[in-house]
PDB file of N, CA, C and O in Angstrom, chain B, residues numbered from 101:
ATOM      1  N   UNK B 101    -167.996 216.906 -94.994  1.00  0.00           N
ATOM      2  CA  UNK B 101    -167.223 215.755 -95.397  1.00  0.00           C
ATOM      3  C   UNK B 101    -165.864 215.804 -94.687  1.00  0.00           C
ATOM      4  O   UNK B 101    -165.271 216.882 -94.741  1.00  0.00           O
ATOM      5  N   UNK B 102    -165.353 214.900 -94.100  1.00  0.00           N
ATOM      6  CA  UNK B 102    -164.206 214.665 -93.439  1.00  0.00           C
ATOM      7  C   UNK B 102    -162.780 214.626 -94.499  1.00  0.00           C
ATOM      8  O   UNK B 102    -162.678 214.047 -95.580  1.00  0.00           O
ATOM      9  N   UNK B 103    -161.851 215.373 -93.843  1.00  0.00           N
ATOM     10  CA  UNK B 103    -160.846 215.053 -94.539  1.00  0.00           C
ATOM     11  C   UNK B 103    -160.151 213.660 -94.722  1.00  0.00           C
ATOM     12  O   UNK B 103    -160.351 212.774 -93.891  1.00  0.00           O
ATOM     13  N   UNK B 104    -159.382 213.473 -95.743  1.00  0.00           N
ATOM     14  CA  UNK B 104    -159.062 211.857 -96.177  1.00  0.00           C
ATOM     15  C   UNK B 104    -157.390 211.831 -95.232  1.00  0.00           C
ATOM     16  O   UNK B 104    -156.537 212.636 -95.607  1.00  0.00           O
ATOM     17  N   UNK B 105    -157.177 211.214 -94.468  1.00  0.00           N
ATOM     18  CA  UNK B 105    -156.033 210.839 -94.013  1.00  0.00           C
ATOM     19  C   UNK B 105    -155.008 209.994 -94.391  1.00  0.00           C
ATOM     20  O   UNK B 105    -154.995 208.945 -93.747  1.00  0.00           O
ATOM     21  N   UNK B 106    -153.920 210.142 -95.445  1.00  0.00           N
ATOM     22  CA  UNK B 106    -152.624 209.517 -96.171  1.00  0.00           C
ATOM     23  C   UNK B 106    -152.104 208.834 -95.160  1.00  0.00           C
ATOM     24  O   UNK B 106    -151.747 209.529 -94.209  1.00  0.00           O
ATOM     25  N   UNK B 107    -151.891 207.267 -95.034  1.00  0.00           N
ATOM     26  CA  UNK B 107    -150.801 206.974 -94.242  1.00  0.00           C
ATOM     27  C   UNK B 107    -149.704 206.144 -95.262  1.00  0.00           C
ATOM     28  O   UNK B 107    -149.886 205.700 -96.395  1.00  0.00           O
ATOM     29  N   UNK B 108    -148.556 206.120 -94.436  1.00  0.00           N
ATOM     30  CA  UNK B 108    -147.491 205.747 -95.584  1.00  0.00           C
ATOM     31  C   UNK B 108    -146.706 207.230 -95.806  1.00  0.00           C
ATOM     32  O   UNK B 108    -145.737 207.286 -96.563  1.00  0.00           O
ATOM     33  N   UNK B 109    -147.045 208.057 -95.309  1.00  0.00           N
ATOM     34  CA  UNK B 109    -146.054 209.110 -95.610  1.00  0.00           C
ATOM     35  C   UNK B 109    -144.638 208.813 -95.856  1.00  0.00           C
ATOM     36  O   UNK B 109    -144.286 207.635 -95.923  1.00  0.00           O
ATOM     37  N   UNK B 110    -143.597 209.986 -96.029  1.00  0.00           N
ATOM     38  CA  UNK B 110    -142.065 209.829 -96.506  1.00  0.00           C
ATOM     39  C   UNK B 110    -141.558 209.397 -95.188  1.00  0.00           C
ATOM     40  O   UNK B 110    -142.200 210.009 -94.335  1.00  0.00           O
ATOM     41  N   UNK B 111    -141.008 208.901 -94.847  1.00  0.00           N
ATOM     42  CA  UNK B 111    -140.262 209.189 -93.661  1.00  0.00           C
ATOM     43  C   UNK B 111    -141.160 208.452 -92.041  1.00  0.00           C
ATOM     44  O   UNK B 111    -140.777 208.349 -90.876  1.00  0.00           O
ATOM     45  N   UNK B 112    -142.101 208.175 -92.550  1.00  0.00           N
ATOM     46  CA  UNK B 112    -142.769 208.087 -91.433  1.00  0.00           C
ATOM     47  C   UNK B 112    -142.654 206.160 -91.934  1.00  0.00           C
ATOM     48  O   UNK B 112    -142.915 205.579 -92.988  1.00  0.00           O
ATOM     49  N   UNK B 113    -141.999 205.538 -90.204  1.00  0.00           N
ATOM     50  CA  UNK B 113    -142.283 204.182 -89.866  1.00  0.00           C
ATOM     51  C   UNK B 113    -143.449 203.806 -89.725  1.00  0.00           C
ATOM     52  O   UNK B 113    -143.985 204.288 -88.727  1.00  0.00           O
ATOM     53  N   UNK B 114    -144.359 202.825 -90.599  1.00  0.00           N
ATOM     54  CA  UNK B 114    -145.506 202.623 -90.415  1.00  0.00           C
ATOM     55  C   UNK B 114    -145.764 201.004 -90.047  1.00  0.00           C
ATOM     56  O   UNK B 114    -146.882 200.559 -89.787  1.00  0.00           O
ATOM     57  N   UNK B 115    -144.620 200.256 -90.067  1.00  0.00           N
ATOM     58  CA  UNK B 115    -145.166 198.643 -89.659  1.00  0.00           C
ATOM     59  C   UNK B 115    -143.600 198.275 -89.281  1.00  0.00           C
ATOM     60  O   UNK B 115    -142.647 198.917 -89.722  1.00  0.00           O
ATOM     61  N   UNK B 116    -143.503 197.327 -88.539  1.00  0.00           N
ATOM     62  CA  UNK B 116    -141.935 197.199 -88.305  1.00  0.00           C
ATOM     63  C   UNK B 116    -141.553 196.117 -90.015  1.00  0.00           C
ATOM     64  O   UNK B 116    -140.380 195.747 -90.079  1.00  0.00           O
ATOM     65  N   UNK B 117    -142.102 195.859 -90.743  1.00  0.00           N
ATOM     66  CA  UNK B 117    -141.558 195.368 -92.128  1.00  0.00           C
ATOM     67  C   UNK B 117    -140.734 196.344 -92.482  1.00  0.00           C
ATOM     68  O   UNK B 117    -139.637 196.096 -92.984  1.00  0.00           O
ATOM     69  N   UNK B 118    -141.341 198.061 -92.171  1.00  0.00           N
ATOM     70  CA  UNK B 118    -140.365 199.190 -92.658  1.00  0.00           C
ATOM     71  C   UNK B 118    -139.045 199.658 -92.216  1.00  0.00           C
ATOM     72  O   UNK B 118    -138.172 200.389 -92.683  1.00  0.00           O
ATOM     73  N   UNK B 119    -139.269 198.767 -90.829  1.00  0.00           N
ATOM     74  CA  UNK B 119    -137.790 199.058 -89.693  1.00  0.00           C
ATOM     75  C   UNK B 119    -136.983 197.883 -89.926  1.00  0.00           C
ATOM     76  O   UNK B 119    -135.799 197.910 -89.591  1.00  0.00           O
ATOM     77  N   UNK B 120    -137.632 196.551 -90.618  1.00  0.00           N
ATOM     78  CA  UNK B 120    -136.517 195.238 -90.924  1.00  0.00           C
ATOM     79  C   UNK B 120    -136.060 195.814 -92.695  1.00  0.00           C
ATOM     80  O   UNK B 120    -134.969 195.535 -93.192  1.00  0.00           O
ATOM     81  N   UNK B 121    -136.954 196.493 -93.301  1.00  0.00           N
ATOM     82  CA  UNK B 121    -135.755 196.655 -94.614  1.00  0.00           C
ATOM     83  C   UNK B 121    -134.766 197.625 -93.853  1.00  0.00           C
ATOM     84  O   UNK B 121    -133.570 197.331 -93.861  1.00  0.00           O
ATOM     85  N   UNK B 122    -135.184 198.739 -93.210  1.00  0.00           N
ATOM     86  CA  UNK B 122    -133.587 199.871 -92.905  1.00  0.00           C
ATOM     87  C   UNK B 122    -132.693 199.244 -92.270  1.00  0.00           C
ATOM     88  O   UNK B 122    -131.609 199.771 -92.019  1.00  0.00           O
ATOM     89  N   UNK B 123    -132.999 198.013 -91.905  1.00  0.00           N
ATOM     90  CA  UNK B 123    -131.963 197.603 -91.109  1.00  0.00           C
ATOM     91  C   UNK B 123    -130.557 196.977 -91.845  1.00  0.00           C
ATOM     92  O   UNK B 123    -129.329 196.998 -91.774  1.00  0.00           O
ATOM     93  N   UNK B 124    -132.199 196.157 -92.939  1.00  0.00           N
ATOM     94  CA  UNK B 124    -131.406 195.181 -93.120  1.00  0.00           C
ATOM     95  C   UNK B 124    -130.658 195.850 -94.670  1.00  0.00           C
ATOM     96  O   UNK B 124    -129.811 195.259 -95.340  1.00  0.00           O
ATOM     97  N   UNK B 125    -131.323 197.388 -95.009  1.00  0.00           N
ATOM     98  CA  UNK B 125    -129.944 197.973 -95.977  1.00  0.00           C
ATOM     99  C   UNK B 125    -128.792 198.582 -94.983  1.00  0.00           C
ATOM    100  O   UNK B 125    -127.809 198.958 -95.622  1.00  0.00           O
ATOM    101  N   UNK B 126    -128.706 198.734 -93.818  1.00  0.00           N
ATOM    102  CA  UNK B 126    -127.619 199.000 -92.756  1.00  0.00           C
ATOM    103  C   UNK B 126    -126.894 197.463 -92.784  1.00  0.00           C
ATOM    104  O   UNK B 126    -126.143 197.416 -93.758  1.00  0.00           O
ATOM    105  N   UNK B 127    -126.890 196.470 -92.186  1.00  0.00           N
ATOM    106  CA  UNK B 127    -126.378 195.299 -92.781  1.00  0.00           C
ATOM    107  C   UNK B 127    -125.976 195.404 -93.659  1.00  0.00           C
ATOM    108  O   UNK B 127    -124.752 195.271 -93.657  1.00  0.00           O
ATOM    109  N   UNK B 128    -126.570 195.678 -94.892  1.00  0.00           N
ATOM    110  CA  UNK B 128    -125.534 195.754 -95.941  1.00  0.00           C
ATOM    111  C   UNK B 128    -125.279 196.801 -96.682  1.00  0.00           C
ATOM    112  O   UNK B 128    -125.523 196.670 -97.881  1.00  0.00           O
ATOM    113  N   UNK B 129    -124.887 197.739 -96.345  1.00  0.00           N
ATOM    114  CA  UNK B 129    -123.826 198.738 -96.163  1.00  0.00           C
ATOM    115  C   UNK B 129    -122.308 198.067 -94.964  1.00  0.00           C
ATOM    116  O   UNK B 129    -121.112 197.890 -95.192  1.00  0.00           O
ATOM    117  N   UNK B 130    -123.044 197.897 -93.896  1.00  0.00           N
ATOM    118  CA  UNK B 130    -122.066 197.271 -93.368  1.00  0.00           C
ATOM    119  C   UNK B 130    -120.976 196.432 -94.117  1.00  0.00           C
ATOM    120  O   UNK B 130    -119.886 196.885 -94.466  1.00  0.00           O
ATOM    121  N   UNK B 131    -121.469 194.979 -94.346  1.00  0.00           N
ATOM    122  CA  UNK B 131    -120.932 193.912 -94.646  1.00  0.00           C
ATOM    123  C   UNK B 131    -120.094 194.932 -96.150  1.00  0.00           C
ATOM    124  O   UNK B 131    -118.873 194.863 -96.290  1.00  0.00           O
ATOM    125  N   UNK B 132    -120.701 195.535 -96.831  1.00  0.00           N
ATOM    126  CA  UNK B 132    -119.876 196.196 -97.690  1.00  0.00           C
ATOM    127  C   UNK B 132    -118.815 196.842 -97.284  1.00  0.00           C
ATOM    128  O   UNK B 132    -117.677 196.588 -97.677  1.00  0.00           O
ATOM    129  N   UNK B 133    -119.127 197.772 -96.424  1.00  0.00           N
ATOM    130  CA  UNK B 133    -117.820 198.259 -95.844  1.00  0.00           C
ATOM    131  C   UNK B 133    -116.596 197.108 -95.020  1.00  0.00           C
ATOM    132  O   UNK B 133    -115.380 197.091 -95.211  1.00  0.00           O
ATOM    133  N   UNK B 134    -117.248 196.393 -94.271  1.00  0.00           N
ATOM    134  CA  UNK B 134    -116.446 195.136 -94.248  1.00  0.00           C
ATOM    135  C   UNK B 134    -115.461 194.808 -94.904  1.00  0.00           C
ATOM    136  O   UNK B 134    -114.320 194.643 -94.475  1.00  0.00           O
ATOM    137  N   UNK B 135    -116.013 194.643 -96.477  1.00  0.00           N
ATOM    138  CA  UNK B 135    -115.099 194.120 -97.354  1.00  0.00           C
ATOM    139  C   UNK B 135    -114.024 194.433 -97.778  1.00  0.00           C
ATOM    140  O   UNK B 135    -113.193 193.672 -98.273  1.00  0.00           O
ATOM    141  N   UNK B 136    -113.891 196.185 -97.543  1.00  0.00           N
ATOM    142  CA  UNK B 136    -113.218 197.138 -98.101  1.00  0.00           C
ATOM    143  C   UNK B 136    -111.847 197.007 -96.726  1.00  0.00           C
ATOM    144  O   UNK B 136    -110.767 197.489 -97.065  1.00  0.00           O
ATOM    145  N   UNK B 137    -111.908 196.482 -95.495  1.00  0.00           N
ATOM    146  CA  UNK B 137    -111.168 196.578 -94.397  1.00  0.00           C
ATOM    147  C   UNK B 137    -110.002 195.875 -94.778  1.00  0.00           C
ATOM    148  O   UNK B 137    -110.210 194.881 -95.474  1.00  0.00           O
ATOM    149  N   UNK B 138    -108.622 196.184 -94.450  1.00  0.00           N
ATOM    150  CA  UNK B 138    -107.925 195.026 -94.541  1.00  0.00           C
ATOM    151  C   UNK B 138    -108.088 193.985 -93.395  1.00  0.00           C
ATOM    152  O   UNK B 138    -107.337 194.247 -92.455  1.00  0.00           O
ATOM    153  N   UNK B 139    -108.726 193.063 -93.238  1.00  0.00           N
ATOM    154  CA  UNK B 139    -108.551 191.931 -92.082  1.00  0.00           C
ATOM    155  C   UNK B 139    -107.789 190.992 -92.295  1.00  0.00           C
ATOM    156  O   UNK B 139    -107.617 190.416 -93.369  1.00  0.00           O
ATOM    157  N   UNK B 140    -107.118 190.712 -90.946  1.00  0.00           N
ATOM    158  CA  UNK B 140    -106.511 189.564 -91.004  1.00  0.00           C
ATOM    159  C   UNK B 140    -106.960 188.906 -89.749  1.00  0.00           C
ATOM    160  O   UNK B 140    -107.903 189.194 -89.012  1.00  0.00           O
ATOM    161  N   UNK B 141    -105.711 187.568 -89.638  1.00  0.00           N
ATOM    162  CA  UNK B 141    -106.251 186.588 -88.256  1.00  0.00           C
ATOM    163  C   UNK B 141    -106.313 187.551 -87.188  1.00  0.00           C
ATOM    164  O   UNK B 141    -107.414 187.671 -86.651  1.00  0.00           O
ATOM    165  N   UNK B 142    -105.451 188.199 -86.803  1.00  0.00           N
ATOM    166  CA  UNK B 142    -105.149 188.749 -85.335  1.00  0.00           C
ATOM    167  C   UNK B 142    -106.611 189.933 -85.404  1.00  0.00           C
ATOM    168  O   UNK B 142    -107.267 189.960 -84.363  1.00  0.00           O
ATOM    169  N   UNK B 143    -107.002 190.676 -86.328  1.00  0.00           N
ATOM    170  CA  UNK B 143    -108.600 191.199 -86.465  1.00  0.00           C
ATOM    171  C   UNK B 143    -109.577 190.327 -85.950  1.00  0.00           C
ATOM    172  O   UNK B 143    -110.275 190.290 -84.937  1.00  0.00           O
ATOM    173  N   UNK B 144    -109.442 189.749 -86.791  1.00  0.00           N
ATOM    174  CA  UNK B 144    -110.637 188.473 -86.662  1.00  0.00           C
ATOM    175  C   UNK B 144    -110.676 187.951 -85.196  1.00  0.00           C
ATOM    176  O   UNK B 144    -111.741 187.923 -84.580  1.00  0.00           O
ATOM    177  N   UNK B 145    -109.701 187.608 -84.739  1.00  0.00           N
ATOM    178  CA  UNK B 145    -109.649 186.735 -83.369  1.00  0.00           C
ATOM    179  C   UNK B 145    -110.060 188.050 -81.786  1.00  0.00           C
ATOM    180  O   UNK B 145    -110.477 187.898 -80.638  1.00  0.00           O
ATOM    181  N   UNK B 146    -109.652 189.196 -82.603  1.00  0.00           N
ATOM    182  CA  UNK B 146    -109.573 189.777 -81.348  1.00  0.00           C
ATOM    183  C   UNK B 146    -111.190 190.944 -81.460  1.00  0.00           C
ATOM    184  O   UNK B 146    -111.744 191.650 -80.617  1.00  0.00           O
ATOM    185  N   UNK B 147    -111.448 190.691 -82.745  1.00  0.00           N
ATOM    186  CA  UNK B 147    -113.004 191.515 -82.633  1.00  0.00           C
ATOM    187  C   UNK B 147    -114.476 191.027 -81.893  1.00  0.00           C
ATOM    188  O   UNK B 147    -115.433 191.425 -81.228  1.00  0.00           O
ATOM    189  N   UNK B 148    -113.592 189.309 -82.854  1.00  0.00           N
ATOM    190  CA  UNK B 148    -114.695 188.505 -83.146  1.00  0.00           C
ATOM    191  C   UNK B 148    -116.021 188.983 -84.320  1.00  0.00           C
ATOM    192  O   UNK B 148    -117.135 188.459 -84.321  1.00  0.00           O
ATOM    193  N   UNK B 149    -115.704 189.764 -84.992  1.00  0.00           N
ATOM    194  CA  UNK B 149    -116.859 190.105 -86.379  1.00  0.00           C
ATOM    195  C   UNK B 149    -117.019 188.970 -87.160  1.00  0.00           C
ATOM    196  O   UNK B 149    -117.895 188.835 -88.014  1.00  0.00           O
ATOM    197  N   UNK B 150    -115.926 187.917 -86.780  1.00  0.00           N
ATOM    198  CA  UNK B 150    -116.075 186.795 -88.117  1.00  0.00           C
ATOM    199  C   UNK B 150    -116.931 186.390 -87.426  1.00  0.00           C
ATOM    200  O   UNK B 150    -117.870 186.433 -88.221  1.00  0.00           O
ATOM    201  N   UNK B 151    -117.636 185.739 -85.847  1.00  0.00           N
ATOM    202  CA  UNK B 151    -118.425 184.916 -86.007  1.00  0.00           C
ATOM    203  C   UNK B 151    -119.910 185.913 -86.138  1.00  0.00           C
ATOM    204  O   UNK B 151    -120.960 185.348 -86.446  1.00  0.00           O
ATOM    205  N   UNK B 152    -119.884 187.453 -85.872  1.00  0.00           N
ATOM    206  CA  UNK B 152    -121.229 187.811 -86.411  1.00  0.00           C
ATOM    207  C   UNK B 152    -121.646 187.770 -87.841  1.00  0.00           C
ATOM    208  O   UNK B 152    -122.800 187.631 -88.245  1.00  0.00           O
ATOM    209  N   UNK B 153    -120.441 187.923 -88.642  1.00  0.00           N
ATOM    210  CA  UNK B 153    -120.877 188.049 -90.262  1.00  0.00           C
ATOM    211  C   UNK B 153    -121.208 186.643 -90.865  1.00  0.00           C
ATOM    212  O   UNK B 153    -122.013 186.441 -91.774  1.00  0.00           O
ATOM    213  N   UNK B 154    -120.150 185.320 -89.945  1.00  0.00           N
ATOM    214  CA  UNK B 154    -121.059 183.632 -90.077  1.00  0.00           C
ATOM    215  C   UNK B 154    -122.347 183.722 -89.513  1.00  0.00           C
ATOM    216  O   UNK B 154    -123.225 183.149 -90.158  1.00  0.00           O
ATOM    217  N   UNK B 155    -122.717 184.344 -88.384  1.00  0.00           N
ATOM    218  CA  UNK B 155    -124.097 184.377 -88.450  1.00  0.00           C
ATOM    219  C   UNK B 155    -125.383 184.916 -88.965  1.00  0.00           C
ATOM    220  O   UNK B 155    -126.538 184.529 -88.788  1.00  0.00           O
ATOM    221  N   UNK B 156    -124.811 186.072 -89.761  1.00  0.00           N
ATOM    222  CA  UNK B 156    -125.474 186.397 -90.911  1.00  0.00           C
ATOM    223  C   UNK B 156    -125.788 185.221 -92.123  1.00  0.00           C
ATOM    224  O   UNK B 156    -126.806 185.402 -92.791  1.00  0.00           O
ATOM    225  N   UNK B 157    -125.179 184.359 -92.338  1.00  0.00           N
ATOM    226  CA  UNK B 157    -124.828 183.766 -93.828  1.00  0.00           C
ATOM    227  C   UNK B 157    -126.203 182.967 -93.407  1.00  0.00           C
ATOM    228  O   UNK B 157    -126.490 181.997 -94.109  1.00  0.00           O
ATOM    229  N   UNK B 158    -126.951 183.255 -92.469  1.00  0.00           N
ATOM    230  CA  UNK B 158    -128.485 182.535 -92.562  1.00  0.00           C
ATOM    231  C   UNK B 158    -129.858 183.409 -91.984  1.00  0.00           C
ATOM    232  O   UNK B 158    -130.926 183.092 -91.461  1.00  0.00           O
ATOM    233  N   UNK B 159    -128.981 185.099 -92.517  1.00  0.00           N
ATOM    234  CA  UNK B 159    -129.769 185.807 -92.356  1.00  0.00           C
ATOM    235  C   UNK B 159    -131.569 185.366 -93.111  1.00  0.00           C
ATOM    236  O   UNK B 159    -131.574 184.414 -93.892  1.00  0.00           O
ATOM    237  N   UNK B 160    -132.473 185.834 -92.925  1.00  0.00           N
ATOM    238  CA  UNK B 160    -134.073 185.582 -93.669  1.00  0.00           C
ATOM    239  C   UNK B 160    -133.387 186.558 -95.131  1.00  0.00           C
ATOM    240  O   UNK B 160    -133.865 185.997 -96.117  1.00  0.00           O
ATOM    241  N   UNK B 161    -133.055 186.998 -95.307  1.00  0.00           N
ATOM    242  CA  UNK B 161    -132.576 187.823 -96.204  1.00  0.00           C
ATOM    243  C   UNK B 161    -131.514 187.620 -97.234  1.00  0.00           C
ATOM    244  O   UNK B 161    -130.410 188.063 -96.919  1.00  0.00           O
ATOM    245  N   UNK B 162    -131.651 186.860 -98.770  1.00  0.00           N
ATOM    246  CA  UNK B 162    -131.093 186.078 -99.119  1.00  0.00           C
ATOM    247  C   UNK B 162    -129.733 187.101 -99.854  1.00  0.00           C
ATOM    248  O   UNK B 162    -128.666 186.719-100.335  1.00  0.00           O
ATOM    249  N   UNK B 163    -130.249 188.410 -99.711  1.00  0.00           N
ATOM    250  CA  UNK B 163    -128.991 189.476-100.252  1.00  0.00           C
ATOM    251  C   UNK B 163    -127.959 189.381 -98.956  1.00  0.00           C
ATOM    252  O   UNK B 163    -126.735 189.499 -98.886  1.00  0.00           O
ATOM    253  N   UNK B 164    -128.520 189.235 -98.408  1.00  0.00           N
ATOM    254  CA  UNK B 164    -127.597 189.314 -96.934  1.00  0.00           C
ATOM    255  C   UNK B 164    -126.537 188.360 -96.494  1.00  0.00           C
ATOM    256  O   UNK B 164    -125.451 188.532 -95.942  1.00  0.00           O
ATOM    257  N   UNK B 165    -127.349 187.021 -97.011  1.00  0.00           N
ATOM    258  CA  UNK B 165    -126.779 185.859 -96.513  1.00  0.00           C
ATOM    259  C   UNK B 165    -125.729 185.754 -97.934  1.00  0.00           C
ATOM    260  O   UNK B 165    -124.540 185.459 -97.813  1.00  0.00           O
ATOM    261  N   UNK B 166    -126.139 185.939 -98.789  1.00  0.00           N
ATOM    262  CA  UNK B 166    -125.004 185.995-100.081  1.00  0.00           C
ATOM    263  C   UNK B 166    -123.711 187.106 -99.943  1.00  0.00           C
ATOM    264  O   UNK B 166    -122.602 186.852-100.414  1.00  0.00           O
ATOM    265  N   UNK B 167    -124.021 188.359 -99.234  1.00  0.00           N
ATOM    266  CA  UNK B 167    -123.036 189.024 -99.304  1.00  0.00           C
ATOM    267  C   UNK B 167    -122.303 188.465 -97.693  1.00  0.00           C
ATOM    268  O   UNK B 167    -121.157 188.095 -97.947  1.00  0.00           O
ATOM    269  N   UNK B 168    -122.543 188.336 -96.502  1.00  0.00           N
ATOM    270  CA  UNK B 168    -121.998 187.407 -95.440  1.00  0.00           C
ATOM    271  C   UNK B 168    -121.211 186.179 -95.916  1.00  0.00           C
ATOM    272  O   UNK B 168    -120.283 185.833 -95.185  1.00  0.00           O
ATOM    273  N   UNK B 169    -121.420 185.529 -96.936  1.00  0.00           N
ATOM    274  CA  UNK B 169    -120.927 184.305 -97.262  1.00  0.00           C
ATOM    275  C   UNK B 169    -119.775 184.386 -98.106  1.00  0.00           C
ATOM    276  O   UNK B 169    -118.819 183.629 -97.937  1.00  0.00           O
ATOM    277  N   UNK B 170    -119.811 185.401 -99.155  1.00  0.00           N
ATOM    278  CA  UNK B 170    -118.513 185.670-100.065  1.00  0.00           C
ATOM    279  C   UNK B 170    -117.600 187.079 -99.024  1.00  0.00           C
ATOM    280  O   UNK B 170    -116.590 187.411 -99.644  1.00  0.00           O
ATOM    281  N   UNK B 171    -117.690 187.546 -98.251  1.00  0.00           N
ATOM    282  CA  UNK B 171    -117.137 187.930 -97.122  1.00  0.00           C
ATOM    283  C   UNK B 171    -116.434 187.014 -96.146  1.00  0.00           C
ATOM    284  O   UNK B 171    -115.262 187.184 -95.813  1.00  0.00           O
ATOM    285  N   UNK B 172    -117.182 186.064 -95.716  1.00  0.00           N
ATOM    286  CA  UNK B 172    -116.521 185.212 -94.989  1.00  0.00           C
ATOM    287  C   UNK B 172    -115.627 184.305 -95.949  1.00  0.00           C
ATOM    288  O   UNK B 172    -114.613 183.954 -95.346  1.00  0.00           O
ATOM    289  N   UNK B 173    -115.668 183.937 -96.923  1.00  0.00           N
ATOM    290  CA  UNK B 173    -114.747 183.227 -97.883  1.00  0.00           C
ATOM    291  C   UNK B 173    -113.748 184.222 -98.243  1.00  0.00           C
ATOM    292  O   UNK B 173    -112.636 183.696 -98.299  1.00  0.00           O
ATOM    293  N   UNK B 174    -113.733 185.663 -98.551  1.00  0.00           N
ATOM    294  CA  UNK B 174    -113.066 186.314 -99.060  1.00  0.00           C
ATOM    295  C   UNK B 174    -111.398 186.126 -97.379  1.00  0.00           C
ATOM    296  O   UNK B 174    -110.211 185.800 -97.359  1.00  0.00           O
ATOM    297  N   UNK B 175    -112.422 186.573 -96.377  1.00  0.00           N
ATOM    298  CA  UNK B 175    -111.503 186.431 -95.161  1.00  0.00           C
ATOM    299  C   UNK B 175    -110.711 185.151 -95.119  1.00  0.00           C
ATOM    300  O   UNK B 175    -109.484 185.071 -95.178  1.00  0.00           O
ATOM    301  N   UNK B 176    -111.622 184.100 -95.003  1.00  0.00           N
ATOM    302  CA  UNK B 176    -110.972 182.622 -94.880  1.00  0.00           C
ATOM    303  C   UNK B 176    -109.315 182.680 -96.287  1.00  0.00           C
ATOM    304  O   UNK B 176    -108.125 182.377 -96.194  1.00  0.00           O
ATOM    305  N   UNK B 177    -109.903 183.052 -97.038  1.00  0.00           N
ATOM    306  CA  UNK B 177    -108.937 182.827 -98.166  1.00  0.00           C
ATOM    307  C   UNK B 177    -107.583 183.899 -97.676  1.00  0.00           C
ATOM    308  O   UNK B 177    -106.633 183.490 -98.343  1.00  0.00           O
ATOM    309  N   UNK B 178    -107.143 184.975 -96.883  1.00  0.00           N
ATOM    310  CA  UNK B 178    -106.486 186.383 -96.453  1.00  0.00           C
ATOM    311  C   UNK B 178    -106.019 185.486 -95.340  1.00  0.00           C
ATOM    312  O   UNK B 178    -104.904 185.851 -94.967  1.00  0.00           O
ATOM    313  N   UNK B 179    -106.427 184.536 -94.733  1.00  0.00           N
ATOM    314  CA  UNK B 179    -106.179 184.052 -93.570  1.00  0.00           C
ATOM    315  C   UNK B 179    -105.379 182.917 -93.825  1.00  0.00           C
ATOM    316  O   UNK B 179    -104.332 182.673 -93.225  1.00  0.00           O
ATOM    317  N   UNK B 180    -105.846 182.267 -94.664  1.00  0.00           N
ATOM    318  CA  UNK B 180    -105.067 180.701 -95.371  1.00  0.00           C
ATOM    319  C   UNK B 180    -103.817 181.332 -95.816  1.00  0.00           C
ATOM    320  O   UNK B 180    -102.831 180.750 -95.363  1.00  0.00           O
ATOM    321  N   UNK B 181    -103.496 182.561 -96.727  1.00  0.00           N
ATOM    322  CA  UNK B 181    -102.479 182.508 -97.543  1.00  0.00           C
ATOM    323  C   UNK B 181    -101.206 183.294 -96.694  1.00  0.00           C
ATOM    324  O   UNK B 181    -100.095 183.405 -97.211  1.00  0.00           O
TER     325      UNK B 181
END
C-alpha cells in the first residue's frame, strides 16, 4: 500500500490564493504602519505614497480598501488644517 501524501502543509505555498492573502496581510500591516507616521504635504508630495494608498481604496480586498480610505482621509484632514 502506498503512502498517503498531505498537501497543504505549514509553510508550504500551495496556490497563488496563498501568496494574495500574505500579501495582502503585508498591505495591511503596511497601511497600519502608515498611519502611525507623522505625514504631512511636503511627505506626501515628495514620496508620492498618497497616490499608492488612493490606489489601494479599490483594492479586491474590502479590508484593504477600508483601511486605504480612512488613511487617505485621515492625511487629507493633517493637510487641510
Amino acid at each position: 500500500m502506498a503512502p498517503r501524501v498531505h498537501k497543504g502543509k505549514i509553510g508550504d505555498v500551495s496556490s497563488p490564493k496563498d501568496g494574495d492573502k500574505s500579501a495582502e496581510e503585508s498591505l495591511l500591516v503596511l497601511l497600519h504602519a502608515l498611519d502611525k507616521l507623522p505625514v504631512n504635504l511636503q511627505a506626501l508630495q515628495m514620496c508620492n505614497i498618497g497616490k499608492s494608498v488612493n490606489h489601494l481604496r479599490t483594492h479586491k480586498n474590502l479590508e484593504i480598501q477600508k483601511k486605504a480610505r480612512n488613511l487617505a482621509d485621515t492625511w487629507k484632514k493633517r493637510v487641510e488644517a
